[in-house]
N, C-alpha and C positions, 0 to 999 in steps of 0.2 A: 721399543721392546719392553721397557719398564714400563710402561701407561700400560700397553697391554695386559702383562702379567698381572698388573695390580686389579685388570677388572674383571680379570678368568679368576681370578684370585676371590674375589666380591660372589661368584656362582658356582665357587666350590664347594659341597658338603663338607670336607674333612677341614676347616677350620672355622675360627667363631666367627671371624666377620661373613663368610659364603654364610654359613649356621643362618644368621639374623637376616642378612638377606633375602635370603629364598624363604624362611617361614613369613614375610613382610609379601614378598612375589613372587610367588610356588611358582605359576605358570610360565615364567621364564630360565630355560635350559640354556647349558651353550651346547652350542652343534658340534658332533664329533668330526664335522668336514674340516675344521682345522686345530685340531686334538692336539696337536705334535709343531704346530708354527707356534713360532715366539713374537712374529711381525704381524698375525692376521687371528680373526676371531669372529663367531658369529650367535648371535641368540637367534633362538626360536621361542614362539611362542604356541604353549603346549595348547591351549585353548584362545576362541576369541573371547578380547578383554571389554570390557563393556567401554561407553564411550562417555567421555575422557577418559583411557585407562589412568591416565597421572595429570592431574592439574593442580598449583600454584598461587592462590590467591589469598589478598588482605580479609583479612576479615571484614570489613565492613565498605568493601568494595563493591561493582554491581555484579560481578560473578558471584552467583550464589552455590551451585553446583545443584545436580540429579542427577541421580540414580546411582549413587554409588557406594560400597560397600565399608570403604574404610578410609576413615578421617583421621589425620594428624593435625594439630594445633599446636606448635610450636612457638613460646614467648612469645604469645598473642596479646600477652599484658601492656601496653609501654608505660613509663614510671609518670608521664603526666596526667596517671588516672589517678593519683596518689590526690591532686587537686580538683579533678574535673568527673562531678559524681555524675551527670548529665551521659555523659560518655559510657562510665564504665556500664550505666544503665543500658543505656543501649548497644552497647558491641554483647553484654548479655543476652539482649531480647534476639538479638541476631543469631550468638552460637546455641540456644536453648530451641529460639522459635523458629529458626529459617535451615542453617544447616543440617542441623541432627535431626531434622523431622524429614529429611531428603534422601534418608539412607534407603535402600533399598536390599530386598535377597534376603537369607539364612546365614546366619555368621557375621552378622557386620558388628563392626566396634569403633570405636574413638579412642583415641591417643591424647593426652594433654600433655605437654611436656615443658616447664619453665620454674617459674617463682614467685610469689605476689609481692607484691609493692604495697599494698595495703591491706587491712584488714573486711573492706569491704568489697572490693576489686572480685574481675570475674573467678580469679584462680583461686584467691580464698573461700569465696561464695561454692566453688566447683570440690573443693577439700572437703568440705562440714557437710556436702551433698554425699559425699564417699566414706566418710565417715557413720553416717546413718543407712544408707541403702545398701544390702549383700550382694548387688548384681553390678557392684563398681569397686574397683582394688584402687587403692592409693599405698604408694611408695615415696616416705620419704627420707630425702639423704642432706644429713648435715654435717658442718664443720665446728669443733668447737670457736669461743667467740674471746674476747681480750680478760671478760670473767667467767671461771670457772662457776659452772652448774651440771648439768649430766653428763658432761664433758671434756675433759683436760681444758686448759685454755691453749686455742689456736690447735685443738686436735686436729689432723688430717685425716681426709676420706680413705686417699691414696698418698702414701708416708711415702713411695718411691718417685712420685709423679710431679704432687704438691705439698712438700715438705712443710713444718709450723713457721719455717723462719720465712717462705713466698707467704704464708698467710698473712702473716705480722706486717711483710711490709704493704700488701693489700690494702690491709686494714690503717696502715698510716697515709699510703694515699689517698684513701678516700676519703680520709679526715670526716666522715660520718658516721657513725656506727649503726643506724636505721637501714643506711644502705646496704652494708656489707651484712647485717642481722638476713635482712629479706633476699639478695643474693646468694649466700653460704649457708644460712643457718633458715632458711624455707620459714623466717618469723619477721613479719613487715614493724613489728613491734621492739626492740630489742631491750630484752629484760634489765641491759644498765642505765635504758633511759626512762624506766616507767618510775613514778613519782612511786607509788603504790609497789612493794615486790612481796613477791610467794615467799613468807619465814620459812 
């Protein structure tokens, strides 16, 4: 009875997570055949979905996808591109020249959603693209880092969630500060390691 509720929950208007669901998959309703069960539930599909309505794949797997409207790329980076320019070159050439040229329809968009690991990697290369073009939004969210700059040190996104003292010890397990820079602070660089720093 709690699984269920949690996923009539997920295609309800009146709260955020229904909210973010249904503007991600408008065409799926739940049925008022079991409105009122707490054990039973059913979707419908207000339209048909084109085909694969939802699929799954590596990025540089041999599923490439067609015909579909909207893409997520989710921490498509992994941190051994940090070494391997060969690679990051080509899982580029793949999401630039093979995916996103397969979109199909009116309204379609892309989703990137992760960190870079490097300064040349595909998510940094996808930034400095959003950064110059007006038909691509870029959102970024940081943490402060162990030195204060536009930031408190070890500022929190969410003070109630991830307090500075989970930061701090984050940041001492990881015993690297490049990592925790490009994980928390969306910069593969991290300003207390550059020889070089901004007066």
């Amino acid at each position: 009875e709690k699984g269920v509720a949690f996923i009539k929950r997920a295609f309800t208007p009146d709260n955020d997570v229904g909210r973010r669901l249904l503007s991600l998959f408008p065409v799926l309703k739940l049925a008022k055949k079991y409105a009122k069960s707490n054990k039973k539930m059913c979707l419908v599909q207000a339209e048909n979905a084109r085909s694969p309505s939802l699929e799954a794949a590596g990025v540089l797997t041999s599923k490439l996808g067609a015909d579909n409207n909207f893409q997520w790329f989710d921490d498509f980076v992994p941190r051994s591109d940090v070494h391997e320019e060969t690679t990051r070159t080509k899982r580029f050439d793949f999401i630039s020249g093979t995916y996103t040229t397969r979109m199909r329809g009116q309204g379609t968009f892309r989703l990137f959603s992760g960190y870079p690991h490097h300064n040349d990697d595909d998510f940094s290369k996808l930034m400095k693209m959003a950064e110059r073009d007006e038909n691509l939004f870029l959102s970024v969210q940081t943490t402060g880092g162990p030195v204060a700059d536009d930031k408190r040190e070890f500022e929190p996104l969410w003070p109630e969630v991830y307090p500075a003292s989970y930061l701090r010890k984050v940041y001492a397990d990881m015993r690297n500060p490049t990592l925790y820079s490009a994980q928390f602070r969306c910069n593969p660089v991290a300003a207390e390691m550059r020889v070089i720093r901004k007066l």
